[in-house]
C-alpha positions in Angstrom: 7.0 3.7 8.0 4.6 0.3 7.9 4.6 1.0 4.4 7.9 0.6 3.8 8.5 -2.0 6.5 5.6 -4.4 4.6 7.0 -3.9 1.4 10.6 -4.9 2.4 9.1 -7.7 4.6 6.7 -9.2 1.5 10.2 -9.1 -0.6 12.4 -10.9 2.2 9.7 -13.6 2.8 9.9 -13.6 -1.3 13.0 -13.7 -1.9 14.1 -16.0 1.3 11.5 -18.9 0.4 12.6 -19.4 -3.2 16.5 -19.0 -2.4 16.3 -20.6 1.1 18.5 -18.1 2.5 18.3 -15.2 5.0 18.4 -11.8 3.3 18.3 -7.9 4.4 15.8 -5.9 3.5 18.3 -4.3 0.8 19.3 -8.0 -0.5 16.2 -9.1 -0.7 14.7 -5.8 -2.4 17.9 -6.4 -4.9 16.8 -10.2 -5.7 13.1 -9.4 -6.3 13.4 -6.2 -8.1 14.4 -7.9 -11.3 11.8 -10.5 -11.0 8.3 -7.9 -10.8 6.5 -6.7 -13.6 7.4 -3.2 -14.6 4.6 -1.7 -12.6 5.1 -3.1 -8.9 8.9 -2.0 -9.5 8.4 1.7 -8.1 7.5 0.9 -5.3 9.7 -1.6 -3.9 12.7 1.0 -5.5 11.1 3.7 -3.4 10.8 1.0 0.2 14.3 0.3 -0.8 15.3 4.3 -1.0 13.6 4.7 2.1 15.3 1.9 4.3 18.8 3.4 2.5 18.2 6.5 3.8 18.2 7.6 -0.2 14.4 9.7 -0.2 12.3 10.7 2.5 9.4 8.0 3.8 6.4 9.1 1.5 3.9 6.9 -0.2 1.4 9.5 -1.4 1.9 9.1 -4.6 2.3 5.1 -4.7 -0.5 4.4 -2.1 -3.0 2.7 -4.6 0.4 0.8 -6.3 1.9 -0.1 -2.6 -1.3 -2.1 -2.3 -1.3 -3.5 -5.3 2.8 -4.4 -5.2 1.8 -6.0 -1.9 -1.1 -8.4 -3.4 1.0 -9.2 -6.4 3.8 -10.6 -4.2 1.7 -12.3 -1.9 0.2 -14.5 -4.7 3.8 -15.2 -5.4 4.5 -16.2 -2.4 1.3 -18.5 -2.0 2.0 -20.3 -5.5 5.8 -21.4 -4.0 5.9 -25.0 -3.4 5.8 -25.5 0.4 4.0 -22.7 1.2 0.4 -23.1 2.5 -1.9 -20.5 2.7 -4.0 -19.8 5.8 -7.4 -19.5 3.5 
């Protein structure tokens, strides 16, 4: 799903930024996983599930969190040195 897709892409831009390396969607879910607060977790867990083929695609029960995963890591990813934002 986009969901899942923008989820997995937000963690690879992450993850590939800081380690200045090309990662999968699963490597890159693997690297940031331990580095979110407890309560974006879930929901990269369940994108990475989903591109797995692990759980079905379903986000009715993370939609408000999937949005709020997806701001948290974009901050990240704005505060790394080198990145400029478009704002």
């Amino acid at each position: 799903s986009d969901t899942c897709n923008v989820v997995l892409t937000l963690a690879r831009i992450w993850c590939g930024v800081v380690t200045d390396q090309v990662h999968s969607k699963d490597g890159a879910a693997e690297w940031v996983l331990p580095r979110l607060p407890t309560e974006h977790r879930p929901v990269l867990a369940r994108a990475r599930a989903i591109y797995l083929d692990d759980e079905e695609d379903g986000w009715d029960d993370l939609r408000l969190e999937a949005s709020a995963y997806a701001e948290h890591v974009a901050a990240k990813i704005d505060r790394l040195p080198g990145v400029h934002s478009a704002s």
